[in-house]
N, CA, C and O of each residue as an XYZ file, in Angstrom:
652
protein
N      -6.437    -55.188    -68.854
C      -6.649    -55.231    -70.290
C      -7.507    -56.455    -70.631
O      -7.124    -57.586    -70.334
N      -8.945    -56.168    -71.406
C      -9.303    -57.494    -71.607
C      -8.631    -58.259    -72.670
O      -8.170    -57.794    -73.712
N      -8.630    -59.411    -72.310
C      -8.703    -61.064    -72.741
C      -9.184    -61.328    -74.081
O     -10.105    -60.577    -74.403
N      -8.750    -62.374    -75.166
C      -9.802    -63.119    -75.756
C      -8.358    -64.143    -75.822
O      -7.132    -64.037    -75.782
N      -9.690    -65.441    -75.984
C      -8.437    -66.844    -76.696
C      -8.940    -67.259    -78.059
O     -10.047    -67.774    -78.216
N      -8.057    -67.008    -79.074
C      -7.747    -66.891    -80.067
C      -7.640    -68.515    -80.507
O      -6.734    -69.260    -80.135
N      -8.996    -68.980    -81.562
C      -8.672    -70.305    -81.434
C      -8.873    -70.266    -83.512
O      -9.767    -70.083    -84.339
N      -7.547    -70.538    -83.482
C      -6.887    -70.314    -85.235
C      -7.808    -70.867    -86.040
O      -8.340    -70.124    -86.864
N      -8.094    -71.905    -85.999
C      -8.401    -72.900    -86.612
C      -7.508    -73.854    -87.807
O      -6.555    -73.391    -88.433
N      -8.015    -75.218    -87.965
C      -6.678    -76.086    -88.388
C      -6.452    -75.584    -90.016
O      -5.527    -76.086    -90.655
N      -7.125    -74.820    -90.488
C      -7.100    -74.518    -91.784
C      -6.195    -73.351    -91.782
O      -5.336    -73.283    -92.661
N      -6.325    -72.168    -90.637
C      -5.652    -71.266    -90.339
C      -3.940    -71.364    -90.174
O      -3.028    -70.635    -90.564
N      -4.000    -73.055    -89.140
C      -2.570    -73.298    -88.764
C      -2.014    -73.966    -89.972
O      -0.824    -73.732    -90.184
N      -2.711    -74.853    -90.918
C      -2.135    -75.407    -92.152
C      -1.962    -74.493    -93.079
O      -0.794    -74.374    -93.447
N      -2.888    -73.672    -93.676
C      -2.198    -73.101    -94.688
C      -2.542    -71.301    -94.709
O      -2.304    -70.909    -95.851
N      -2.725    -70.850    -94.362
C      -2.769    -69.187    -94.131
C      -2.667    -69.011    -92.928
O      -3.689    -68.729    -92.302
N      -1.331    -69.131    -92.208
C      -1.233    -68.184    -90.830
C      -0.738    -67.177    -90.529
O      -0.559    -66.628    -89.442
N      -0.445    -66.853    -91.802
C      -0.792    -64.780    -91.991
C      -2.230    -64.283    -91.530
O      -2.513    -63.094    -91.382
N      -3.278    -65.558    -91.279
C      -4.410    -64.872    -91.019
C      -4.441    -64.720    -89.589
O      -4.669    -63.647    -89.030
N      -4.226    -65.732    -89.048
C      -3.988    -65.845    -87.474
C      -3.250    -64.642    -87.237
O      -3.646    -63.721    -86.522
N      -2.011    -64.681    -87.944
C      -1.043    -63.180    -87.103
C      -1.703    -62.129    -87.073
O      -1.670    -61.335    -86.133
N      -2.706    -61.939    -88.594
C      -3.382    -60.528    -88.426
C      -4.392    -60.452    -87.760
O      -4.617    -59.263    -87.537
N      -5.134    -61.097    -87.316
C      -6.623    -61.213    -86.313
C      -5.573    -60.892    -84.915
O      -5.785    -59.901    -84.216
N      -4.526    -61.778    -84.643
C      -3.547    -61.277    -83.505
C      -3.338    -59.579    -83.516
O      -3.470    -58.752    -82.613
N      -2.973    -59.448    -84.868
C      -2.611    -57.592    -84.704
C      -3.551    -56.740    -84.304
O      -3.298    -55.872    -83.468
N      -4.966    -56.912    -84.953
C      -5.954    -56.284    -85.130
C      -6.314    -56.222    -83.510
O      -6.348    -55.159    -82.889
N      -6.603    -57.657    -82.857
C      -7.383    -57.099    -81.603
C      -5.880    -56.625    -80.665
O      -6.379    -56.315    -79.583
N      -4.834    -56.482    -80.567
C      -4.049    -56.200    -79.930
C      -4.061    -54.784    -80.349
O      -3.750    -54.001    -79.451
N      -4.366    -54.229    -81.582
C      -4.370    -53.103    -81.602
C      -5.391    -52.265    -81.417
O      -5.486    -51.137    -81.902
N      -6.411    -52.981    -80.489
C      -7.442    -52.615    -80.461
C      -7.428    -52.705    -78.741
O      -8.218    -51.905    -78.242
N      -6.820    -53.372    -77.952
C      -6.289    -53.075    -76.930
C      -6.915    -54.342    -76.072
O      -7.673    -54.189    -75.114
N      -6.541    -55.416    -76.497
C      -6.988    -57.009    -76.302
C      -5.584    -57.487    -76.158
O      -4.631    -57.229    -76.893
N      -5.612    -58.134    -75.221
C      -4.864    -59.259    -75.112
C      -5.288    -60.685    -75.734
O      -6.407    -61.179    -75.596
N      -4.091    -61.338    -76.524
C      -4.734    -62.357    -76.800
C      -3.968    -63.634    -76.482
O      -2.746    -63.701    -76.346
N      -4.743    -64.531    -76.390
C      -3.739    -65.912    -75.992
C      -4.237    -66.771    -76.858
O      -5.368    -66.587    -77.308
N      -3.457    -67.875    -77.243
C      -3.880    -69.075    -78.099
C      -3.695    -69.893    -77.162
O      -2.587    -70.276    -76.785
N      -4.608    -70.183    -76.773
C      -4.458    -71.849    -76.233
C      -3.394    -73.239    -76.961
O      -3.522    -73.644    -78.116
N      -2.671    -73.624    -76.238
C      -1.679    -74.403    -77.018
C      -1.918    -75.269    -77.450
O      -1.468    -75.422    -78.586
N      -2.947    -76.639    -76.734
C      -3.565    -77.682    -77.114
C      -4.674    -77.773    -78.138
O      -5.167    -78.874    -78.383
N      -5.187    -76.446    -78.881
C      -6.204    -76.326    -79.507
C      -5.832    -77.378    -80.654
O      -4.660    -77.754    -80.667
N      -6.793    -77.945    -81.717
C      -6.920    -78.410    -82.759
C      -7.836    -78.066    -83.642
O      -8.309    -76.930    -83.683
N      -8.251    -79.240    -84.621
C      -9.659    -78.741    -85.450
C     -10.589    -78.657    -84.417
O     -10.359    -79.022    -83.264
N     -11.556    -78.216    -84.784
C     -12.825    -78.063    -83.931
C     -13.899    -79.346    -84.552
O     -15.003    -79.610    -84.073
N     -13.472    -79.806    -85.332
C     -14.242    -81.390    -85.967
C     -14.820    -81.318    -86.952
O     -14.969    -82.364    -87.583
N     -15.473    -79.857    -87.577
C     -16.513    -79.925    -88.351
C     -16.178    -80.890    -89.667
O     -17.096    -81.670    -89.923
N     -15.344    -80.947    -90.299
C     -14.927    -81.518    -91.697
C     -15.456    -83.016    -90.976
O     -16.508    -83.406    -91.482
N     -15.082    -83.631    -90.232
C     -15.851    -84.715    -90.308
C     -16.792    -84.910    -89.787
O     -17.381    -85.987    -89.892
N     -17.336    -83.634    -88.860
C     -18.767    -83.884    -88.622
C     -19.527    -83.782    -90.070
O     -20.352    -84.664    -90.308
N     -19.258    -82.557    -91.250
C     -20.110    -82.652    -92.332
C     -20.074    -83.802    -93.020
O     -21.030    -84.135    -93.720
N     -19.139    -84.433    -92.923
C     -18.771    -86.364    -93.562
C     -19.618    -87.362    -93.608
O     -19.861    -88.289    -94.381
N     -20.144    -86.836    -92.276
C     -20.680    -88.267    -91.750
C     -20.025    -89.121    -90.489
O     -20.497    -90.166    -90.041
N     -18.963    -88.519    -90.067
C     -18.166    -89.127    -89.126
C     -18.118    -88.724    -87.669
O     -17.133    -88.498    -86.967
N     -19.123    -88.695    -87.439
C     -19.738    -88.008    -86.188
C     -19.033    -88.246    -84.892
O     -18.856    -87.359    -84.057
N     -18.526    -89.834    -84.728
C     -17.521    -90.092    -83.696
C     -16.127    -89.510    -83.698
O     -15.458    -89.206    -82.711
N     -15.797    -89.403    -84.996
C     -14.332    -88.566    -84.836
C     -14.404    -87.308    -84.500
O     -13.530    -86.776    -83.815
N     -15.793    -86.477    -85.082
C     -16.202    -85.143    -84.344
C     -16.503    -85.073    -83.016
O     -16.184    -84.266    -82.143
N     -17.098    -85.949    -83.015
C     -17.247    -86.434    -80.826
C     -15.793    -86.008    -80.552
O     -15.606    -84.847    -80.188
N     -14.724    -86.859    -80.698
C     -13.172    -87.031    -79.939
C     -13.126    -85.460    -80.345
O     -12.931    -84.962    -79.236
N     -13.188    -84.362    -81.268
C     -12.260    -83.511    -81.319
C     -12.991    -82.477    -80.867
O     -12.465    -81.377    -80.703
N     -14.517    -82.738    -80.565
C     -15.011    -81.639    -80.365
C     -15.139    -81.883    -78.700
O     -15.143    -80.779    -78.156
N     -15.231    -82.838    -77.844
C     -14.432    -83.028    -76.495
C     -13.169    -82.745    -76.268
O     -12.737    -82.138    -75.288
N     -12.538    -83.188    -77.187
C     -10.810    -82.410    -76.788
C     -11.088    -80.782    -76.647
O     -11.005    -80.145    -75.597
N     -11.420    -80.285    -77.890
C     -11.712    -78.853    -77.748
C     -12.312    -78.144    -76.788
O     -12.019    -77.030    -76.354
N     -13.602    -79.237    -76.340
C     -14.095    -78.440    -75.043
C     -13.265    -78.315    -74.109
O     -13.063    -77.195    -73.639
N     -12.565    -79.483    -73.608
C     -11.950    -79.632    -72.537
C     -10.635    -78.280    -72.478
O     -10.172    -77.708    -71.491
N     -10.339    -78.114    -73.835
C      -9.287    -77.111    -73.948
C      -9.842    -75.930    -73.732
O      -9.079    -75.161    -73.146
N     -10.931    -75.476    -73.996
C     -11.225    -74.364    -73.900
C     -12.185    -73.803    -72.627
O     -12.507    -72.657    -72.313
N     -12.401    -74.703    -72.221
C     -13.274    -74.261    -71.336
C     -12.597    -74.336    -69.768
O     -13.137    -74.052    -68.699
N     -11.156    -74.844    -70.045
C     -10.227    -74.136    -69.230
C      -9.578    -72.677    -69.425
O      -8.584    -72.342    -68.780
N      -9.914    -72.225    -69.924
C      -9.649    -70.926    -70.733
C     -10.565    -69.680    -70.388
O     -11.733    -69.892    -70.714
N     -10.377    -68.593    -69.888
C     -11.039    -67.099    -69.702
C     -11.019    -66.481    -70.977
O     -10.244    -66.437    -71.932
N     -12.437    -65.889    -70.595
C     -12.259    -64.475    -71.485
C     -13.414    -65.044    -73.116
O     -14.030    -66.109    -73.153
N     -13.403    -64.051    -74.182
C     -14.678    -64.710    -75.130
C     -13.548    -65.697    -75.901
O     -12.437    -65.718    -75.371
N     -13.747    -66.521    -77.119
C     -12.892    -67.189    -77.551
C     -13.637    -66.927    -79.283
O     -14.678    -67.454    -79.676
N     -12.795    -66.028    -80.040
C     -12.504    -65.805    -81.566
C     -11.840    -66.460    -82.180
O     -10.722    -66.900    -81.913
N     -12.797    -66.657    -83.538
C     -12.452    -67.196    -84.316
C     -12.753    -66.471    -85.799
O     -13.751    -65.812    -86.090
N     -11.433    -66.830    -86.775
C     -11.702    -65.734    -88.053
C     -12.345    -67.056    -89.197
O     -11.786    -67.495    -90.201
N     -13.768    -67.475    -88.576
C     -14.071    -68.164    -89.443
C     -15.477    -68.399    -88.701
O     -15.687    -68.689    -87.524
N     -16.795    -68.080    -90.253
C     -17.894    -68.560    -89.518
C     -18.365    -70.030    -89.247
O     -19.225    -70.292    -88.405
N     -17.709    -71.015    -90.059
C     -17.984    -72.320    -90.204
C     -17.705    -72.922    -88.711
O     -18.453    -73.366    -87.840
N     -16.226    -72.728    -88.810
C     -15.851    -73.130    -86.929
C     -16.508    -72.638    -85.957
O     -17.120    -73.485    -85.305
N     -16.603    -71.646    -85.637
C     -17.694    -70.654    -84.976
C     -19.239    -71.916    -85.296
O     -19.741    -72.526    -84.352
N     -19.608    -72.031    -86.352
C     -20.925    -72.402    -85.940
C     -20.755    -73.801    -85.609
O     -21.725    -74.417    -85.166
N     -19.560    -74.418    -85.781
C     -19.590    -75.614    -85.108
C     -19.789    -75.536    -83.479
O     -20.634    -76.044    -82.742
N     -19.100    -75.020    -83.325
C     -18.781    -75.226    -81.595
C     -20.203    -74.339    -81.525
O     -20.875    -75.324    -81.221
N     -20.866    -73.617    -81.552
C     -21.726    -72.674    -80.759
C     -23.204    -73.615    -81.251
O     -24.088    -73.491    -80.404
N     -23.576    -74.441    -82.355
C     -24.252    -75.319    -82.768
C     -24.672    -76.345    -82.800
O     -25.828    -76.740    -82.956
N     -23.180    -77.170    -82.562
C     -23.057    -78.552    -82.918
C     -22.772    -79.481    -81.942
O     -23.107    -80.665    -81.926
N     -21.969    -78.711    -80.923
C     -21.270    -79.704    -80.192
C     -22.325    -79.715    -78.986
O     -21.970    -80.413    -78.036
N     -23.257    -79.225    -78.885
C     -24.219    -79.565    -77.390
C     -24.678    -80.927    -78.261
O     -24.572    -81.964    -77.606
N     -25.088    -81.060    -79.402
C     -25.967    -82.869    -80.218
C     -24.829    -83.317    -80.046
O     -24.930    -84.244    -79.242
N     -23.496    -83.137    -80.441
C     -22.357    -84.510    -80.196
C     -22.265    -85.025    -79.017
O     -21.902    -86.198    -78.940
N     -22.521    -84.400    -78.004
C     -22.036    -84.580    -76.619
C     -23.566    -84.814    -75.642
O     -23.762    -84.949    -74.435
N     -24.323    -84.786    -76.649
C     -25.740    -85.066    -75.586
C     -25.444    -86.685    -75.260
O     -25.017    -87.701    -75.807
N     -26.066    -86.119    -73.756
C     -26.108    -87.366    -72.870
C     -25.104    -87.366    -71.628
O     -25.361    -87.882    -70.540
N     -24.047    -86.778    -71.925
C     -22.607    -86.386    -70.750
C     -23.345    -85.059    -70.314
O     -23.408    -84.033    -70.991
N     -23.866    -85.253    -69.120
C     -24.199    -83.820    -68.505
C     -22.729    -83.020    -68.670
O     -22.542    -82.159    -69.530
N     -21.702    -83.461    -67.680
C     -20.463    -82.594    -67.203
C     -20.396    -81.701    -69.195
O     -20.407    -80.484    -69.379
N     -20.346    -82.581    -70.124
C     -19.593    -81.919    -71.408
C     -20.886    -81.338    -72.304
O     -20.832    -81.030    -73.494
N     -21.899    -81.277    -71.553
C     -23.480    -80.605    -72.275
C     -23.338    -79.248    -71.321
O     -23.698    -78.155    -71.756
N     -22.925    -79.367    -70.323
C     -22.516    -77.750    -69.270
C     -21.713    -77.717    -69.938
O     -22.294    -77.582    -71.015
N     -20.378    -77.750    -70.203
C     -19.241    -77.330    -71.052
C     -19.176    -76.916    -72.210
O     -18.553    -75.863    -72.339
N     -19.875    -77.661    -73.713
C     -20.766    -77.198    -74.780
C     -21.452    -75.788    -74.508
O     -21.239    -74.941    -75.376
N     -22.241    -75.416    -73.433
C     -23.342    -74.362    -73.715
C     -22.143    -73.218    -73.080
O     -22.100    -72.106    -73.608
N     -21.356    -73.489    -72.138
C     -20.343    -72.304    -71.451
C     -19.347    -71.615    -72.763
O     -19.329    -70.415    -73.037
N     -18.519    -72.725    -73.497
C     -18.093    -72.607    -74.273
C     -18.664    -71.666    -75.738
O     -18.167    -70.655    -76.235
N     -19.650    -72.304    -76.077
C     -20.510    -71.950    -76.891
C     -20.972    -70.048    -76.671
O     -20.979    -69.196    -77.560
N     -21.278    -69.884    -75.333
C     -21.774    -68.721    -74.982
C     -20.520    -67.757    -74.943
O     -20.596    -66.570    -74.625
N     -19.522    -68.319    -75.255
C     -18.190    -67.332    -75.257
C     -17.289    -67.537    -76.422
O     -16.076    -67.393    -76.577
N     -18.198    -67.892    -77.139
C     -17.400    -67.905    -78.453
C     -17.509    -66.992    -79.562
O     -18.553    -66.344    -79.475
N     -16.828    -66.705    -80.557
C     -17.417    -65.181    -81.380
C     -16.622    -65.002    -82.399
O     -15.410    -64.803    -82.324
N     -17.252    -65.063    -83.353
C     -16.766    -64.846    -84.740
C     -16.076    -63.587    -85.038
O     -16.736    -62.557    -84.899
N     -14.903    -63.501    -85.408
C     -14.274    -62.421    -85.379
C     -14.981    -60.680    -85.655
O     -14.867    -59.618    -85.042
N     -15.692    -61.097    -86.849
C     -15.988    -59.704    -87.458
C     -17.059    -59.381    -86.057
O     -16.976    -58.440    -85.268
N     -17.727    -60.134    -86.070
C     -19.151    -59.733    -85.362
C     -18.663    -59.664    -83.432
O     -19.255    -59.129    -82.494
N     -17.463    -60.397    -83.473
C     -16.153    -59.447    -81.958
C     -15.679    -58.195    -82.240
O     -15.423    -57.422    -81.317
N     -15.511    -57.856    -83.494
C     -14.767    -56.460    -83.330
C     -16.293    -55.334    -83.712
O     -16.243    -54.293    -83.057
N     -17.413    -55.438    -84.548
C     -18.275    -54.573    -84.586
C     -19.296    -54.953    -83.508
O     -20.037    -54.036    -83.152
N     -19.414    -55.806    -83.094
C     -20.766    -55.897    -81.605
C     -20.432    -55.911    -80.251
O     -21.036    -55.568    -79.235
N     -19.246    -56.424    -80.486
C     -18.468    -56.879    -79.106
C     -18.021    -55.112    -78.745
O     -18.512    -54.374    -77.890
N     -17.099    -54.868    -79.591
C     -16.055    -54.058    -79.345
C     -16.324    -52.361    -79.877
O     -15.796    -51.310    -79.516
N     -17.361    -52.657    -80.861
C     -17.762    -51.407    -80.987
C     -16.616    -51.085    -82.319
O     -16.242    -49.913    -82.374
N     -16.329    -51.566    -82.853
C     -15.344    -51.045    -83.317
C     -15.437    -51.550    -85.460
O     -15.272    -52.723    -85.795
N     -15.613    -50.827    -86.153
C     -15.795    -50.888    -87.629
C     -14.846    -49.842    -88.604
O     -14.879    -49.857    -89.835
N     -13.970    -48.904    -87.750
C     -12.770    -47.929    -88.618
C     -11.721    -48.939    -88.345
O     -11.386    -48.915    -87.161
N     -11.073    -49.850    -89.087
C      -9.685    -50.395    -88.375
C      -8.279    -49.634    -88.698
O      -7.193    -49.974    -88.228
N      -8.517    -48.454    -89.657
C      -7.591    -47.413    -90.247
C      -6.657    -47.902    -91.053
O      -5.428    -47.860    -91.015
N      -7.545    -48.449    -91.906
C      -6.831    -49.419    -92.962
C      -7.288    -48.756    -94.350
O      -8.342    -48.159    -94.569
N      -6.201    -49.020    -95.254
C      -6.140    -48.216    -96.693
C      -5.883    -49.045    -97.399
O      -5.160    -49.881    -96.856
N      -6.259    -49.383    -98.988
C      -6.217    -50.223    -99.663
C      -7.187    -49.502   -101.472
O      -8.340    -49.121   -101.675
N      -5.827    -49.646   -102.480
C      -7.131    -49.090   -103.391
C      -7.067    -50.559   -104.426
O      -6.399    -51.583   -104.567
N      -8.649    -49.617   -105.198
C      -8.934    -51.380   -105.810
C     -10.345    -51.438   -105.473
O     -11.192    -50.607   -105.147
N     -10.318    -52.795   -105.673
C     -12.451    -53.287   -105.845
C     -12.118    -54.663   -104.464
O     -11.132    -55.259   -104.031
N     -13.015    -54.650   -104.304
C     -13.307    -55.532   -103.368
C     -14.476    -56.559   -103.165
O     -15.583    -56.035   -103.290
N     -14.483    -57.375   -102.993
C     -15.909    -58.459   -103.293
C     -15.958    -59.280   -102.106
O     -14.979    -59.951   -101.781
N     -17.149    -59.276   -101.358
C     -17.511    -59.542   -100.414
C     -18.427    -60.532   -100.282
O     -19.608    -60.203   -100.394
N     -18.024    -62.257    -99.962
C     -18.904    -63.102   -100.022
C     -19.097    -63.286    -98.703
O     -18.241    -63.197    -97.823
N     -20.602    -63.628    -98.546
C     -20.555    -63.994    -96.895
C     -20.949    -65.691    -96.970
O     -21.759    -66.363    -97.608
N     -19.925    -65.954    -95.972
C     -20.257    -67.423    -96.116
C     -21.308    -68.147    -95.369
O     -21.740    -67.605    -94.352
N     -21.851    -69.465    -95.781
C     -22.587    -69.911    -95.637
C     -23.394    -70.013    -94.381
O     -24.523    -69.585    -94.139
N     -22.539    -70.688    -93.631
C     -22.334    -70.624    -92.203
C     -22.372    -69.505    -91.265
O     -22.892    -69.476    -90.149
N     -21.587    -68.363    -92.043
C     -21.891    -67.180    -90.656
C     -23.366    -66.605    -91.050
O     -24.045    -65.899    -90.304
N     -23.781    -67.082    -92.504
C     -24.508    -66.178    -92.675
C     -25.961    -66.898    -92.239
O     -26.756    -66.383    -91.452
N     -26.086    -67.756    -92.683
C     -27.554    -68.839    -92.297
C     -27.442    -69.272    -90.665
O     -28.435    -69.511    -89.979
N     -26.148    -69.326    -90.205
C     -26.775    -70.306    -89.283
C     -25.883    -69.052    -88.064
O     -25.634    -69.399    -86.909
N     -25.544    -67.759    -88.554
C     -25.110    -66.876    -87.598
C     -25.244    -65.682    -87.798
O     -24.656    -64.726    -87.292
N     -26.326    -65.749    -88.832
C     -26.577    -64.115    -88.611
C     -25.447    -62.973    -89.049
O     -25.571    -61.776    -88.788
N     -24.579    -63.424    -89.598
C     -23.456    -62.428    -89.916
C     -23.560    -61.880    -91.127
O     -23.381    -62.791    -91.936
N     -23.762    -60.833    -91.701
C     -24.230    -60.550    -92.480
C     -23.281    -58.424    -92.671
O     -22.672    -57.830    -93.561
N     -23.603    -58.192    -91.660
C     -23.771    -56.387    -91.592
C     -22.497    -56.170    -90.816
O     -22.039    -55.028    -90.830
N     -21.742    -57.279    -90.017
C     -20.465    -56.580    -89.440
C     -19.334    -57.264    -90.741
O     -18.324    -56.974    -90.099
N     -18.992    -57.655    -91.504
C     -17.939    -57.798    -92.479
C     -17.976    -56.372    -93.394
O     -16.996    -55.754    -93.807
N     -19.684    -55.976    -93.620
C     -19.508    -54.874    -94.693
C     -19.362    -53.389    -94.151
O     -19.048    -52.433    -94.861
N     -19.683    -53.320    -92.546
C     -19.499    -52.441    -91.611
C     -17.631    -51.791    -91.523
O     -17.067    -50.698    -91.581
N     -17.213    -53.328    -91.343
C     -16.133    -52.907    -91.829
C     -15.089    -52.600    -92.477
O     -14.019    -52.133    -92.087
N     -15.734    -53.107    -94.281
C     -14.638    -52.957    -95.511
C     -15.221    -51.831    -95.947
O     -14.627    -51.413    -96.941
N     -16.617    -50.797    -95.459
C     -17.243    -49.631    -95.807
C     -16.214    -48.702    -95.485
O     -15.977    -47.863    -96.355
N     -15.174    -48.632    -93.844
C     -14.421    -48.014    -93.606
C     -12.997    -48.232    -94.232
O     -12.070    -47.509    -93.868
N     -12.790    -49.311    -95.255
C     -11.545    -49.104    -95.994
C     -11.420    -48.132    -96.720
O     -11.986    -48.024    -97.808
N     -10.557    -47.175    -96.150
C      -9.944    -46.242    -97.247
C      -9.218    -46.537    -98.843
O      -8.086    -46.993    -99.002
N     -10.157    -46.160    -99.925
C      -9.793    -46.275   -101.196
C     -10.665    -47.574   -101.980
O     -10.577    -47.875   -103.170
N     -11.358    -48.108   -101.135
C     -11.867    -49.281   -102.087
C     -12.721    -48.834   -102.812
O     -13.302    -47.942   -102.193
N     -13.220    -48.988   -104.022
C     -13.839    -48.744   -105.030
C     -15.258    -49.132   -104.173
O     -16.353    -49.067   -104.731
């Protein structure tokens, strides 16, 4: 059964981890195994956008180091985090060969949820029902600096009942 490691994010573990459980349901029901890595944390960006580039150094090395002990692609239900690590962390870490190989490995196996379940996985019916209106912002980050754009609406097109 394939793999993914499921990396929450600290916004995910602080205050909505109803979101985490359901990104858990979704690819499990999609026939994924998933693991969270235990040591995960933020991925740094809040203080990389700060200005605090050394505290993003420490967390975005912790993170590598966590993850890149880790198999399989590594999802995330967020484009901002996603474009940190797949963006950011090869400039934090330039100059450490060993953690500039680790940056680009990492990076190359990382994947924003929506654009894991419609590119990765093939997959845009999640057999989900819901009536009502729905409004669809794409954020900044997945959208400028990841191209995400066509797998979020790929798959609220297949919600049954949305206006």
């Amino acid at each position: 059964m394939p793999r993914v490691q499921l990396f929450a994010t600290c916004l995910v573990d602080a205050f909505a981890p109803q979101v985490g459980a359901s990104v858990q349901r979704i690819l499990e029901r999609n026939g994924i195994t998933v693991e969270v890595p235990a040591e995960q944390t933020c991925c740094g960006q809040p203080a990389f956008n700060v200005g605090f580039w050394d505290e993003a150094r420490e967390m975005a090395v912790h993170t590598l180091q966590v993850l890149d002990e880790t198999e399989g692609p590594i999802v995330l239900p967020s484009g901002s985090c996603t474009d940190m690590i797949v963006h950011h962390y090869a400039d934090l870490v330039a100059g450490d060969p060993e953690l500039e190989a680790a940056a680009k490995r990492v990076a190359a196996r990382t994947r924003e949820f929506t654009t894991y379940l419609v590119d990765d996985l093939g997959v845009e019916d999640l057999g989900v029902e819901k009536s009502g209106s729905c409004t669809l912002h794409h954020s900044c980050h997945g959208l400028r600096n990841l191209g995400i754009k066509e797998q979020p609406a790929a798959l609220l097109g297949h919600v049954d009942g949305l206006d």
